[in-house]
N, C-alpha and C positions, 0 to 999 in steps of 0.2 A: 192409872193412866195406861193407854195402850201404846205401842208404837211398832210399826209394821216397816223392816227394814228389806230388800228385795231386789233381786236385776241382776244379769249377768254379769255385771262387773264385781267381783267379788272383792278387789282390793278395795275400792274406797269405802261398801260397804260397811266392810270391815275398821276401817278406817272410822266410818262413821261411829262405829262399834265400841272402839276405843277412846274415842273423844268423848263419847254419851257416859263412859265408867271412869273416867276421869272427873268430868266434871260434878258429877254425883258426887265423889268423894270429896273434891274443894268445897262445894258447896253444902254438904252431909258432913263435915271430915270427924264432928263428935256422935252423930250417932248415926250411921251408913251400915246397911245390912247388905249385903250383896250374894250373889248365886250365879253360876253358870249352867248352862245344864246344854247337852248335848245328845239331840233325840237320836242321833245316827247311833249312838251306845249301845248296843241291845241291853248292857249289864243296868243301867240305868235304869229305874222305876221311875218311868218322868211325872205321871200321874201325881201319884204320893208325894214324892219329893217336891211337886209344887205347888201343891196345898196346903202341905205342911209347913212350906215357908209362909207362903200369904195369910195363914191360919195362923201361925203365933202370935202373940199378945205381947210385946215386950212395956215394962215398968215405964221403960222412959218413950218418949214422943221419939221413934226412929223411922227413919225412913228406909225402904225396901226397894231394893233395885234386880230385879228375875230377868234371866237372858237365855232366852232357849232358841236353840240354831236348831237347824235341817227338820223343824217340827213336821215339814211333809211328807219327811222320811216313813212316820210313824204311819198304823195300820188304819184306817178306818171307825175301829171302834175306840180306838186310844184318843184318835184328832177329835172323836165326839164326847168324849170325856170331859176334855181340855175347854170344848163349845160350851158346853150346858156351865160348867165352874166359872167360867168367864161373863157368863148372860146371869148367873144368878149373883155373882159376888158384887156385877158391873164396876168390874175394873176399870173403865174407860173413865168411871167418873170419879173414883179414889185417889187424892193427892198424895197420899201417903204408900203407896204399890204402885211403882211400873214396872210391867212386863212387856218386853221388850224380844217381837220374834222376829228370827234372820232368817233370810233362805238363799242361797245362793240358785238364782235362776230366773227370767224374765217374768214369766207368768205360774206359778208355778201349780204341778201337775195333781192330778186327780188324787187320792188318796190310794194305799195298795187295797182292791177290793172293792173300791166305790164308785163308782160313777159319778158325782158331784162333789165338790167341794166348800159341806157349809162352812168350817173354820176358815178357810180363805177367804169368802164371802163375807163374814162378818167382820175379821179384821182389816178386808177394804173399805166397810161399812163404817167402821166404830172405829178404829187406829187410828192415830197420827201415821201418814203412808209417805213412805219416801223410795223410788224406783231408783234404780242406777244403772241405766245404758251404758254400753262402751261408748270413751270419745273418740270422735271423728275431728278432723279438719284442725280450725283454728284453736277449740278445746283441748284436741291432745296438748298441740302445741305449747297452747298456755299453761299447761297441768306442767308440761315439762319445764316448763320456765319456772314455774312456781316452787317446784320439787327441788332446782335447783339454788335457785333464791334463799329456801330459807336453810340450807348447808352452807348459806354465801359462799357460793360460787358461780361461775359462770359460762355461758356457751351461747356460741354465734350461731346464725340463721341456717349455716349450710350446714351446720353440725347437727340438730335439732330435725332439719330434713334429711336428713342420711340416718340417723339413731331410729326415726320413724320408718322408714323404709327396710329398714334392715331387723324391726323389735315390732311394728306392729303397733298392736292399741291394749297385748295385753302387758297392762300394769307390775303383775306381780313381776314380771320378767323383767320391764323396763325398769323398776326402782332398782332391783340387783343391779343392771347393767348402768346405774345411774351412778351408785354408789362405788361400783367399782370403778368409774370414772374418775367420779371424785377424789379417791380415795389415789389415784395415780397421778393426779393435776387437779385443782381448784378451778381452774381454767380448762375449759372442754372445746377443744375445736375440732375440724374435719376429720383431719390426722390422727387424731386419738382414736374418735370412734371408730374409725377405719383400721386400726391398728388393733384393739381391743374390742371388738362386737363384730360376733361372727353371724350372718344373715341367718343361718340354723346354730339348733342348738345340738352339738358333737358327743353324743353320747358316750364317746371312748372317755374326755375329760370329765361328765361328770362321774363316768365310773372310779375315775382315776381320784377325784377328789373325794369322791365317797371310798373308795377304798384307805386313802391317810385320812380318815376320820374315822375308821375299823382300825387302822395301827396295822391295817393286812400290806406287810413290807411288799413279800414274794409278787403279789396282785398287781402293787404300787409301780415294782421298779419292771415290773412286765407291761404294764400298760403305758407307762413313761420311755420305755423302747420303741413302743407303736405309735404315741403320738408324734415324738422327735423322728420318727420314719416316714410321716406323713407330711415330712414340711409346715406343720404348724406354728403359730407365734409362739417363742418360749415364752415371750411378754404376756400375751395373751393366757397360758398357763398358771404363770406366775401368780399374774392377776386374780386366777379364779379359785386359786390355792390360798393367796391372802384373805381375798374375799371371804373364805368359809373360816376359816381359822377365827377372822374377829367377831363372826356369827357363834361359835363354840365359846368366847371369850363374853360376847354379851348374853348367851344363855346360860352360862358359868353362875355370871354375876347380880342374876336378875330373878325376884321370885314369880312374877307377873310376864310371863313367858308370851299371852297374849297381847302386852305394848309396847312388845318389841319392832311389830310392823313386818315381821316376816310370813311368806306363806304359808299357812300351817302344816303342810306338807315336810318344809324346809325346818318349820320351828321343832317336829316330831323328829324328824331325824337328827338336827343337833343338839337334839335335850340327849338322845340316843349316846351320840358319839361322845358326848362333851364328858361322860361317865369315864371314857377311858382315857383321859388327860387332868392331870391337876394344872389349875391357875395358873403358879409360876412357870409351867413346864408348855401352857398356850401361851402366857407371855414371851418367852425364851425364843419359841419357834416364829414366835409373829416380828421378834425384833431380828433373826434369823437373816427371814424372808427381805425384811425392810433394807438388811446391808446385802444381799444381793442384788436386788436393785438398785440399788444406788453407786453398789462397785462396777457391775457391768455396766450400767451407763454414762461410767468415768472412764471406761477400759481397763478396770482394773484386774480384772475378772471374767473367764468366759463364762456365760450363762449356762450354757445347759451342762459344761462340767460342775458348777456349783449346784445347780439345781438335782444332779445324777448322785450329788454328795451330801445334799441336803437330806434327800429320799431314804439313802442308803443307811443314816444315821440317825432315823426318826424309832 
């Protein structure tokens, strides 16, 4: 079986990506072969390595589930490699192999070298094809509703148009900004978003949080002098400190890094970081974080002296 996954929208994509290896495995869960392979690799022989899957014979009746992203990254004569393997094996019509390719991009472009694109042509021809536009309009709207829904949580109408207006339609950004909603209130209204989702995204912070996921103090409490200089939310900070911490905490604890639902951008970097923290010691900081906010929004506590103390002793 073919399946052709595709469209600028790269998160539900991807989304769709991990639904399709999930359910392979429920429904596979005794004998499930599975592979990822990653054409943008150069180290990778995607060739051989995906022959050599489809080509094994295993004893018992198992099923094969092949996932190969960015294939139109590869060169011209690689993508016709991939062609002719595919026209002679006729995957399309084998219940026992799907392959399964991703691309992030609307239509996607000529090969390096070719002028034509037969492998894209045949797997619009022969795939199961499924595109993914960005949402517009009442779609985003609903996606946000939905996203929120099954966190059981919730958020009103002017909140939902303000979070839009201020995040856009791309995805990857809005589930971050969704969950760190959530993650501050169950209940999402005006006020929050306004208070937590800044129209642009402020480069100083995420240097700042990328630098406590290096353990780089000096960088830390130098760049947390310039944020607190600029009049920004400490909340808003707070927030986006937390935020990455339980990302470190779910890549920690997870061997399947891709069903986690983060960007993979995001997922590389805190597989990165997550190295130079043990478990107890992301727990510790994340229960930290959890009693500064909650002392400062008792008055127990000023924020940015706990926060200037938290830094200091990381």
């Amino acid at each position: 079986m073919l399946i052709f996954l595709y469209g600028q929208d790269a998160y539900r994509s991807k989304e769709e990506l991990r639904r399709m290896i999930e359910k392979n495995r429920i429904d596979n869960s005794d004998w499930f072969d599975f592979i990822r392979i990653d054409a943008s690799d150069k180290q990778v022989e995607i060739f051989k390595e995906l022959k050599q899957t489809a080509d094994t014979v295993s004893m018992f009746s198992q099923k094969k589930l092949i996932i190969i992203e960015d294939v139109f990254s590869l060169n011209q004569e690689s993508q016709d490699e991939i062609l002719e393997f595919l026209k002679k094996k006729k995957i399309e019509d084998n219940k026992d192999i799907t392959i399964v390719f991703w691309a992030e991009s609307a239509s996607p472009a000529s090969p390096a070298g070719g002028s034509t694109n037969g492998l894209q042509k045949y797997l619009k021809s022969k795939a199961e094809c499924k595109e993914f536009k960005p949402l517009q309009g009442a779609q985003l709207k609903k996606w946000v509703k939905d996203f929120i829904d099954k966190q059981k949580g919730s958020i009103d109408n002017l909140a939902v148009d303000k979070l839009i207006e201020r995040v856009g339609n791309d995805l990857w950004r809005m589930s971050n900004e969704l969950n760190k909603l959530l993650s501050h209130n169950k209940t999402i209204c005006l006020g929050s978003v306004e208070l937590l989702v800044r129209p642009e995204i402020d480069l100083n912070i995420f240097q700042l949080v990328d630098a406590i996921g290096y353990k780089q103090k000096t960088k830390v409490l130098f760049l947390f002098g310039q944020y607190i200089k600029s009049g920004e939310s400490e909340y808003y900070l707070l927030s986006m400190i937390a935020y990455q911490i339980r990302n470190l905490i779910k890549v920690k604890t997870t061997k399947a890094i891709e069903l986690l639902g983060l960007h993979p951008f995001v997922a590389r970097k805190s597989s990165q970081q997550s190295e130079n923290f043990t478990f107890e010691e992301l727990k510790k900081i994340y229960h930290q974080l959890m009693i500064i906010d909650f002392e400062s929004k008792l008055g127990k506590t000023d924020i940015i002296a706990a926060l200037e103390l938290f830094l200091t002793n990381l």
